[in-house]
N, C-alpha and C positions, 0 to 999 in steps of 0.2 A: 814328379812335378810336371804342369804340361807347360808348352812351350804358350804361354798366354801372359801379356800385359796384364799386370794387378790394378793400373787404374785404367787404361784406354780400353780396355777387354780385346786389344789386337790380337791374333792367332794367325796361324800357318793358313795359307790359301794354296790352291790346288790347281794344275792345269796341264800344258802339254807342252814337252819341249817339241821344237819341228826343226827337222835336218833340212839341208839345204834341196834332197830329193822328197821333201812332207812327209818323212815319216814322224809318228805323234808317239812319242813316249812320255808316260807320267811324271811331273814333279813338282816339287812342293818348295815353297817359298817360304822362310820363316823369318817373321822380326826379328829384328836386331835387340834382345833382350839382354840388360847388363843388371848384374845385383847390383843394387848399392844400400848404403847407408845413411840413413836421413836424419838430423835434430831437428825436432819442433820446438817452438820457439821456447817454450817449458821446459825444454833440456831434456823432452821423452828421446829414446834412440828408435829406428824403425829402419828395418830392413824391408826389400821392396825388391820386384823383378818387374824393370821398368824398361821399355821401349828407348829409342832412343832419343825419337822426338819428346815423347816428356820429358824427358833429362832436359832436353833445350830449354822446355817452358818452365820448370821447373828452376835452371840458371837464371829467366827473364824474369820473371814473378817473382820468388820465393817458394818454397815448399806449403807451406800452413796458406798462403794465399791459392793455392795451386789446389789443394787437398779442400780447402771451403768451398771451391769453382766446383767441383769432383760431386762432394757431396747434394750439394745444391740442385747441381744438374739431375742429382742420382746418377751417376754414371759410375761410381763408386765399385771395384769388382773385389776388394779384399776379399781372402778366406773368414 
């Protein structure tokens, strides 16, 4: 499973760490991805590997209000 937001499409980003004397070694940053579990408002259950900023927008909006915005936009990355 890869480490990628199912609705924001976030992923791991790439760069250098640097010592205090600039030496540049590789590494990699990754969301902060939590599973959770969602009801829509139909009582469907959905599970979800979601960032953690969406969880925030997802606490202020609603889920189904959230997942309309998603769709709407296309920005939608479900399998």
């Amino acid at each position: 499973m890869s480490r990628k937001c199912e609705l924001s499409g976030k992923k791991p980003m790439f760069g250098n760490n640097i010592s205090h004397s600039h030496r540049k070694t590789r590494r990699k940053w990754v969301p902060n991805l939590q599973k959770k579990t969602f009801v829509s408002e139909n009582g469907e259950k959905i599970t979800l590997r979601v960032c953690a900023k969406i969880l925030k927008t997802i606490d202020r909006f609603g889920f189904d209000t959230v997942m309309k915005k998603f769709a709407k936009n296309g920005k939608i990355v479900i399998k």
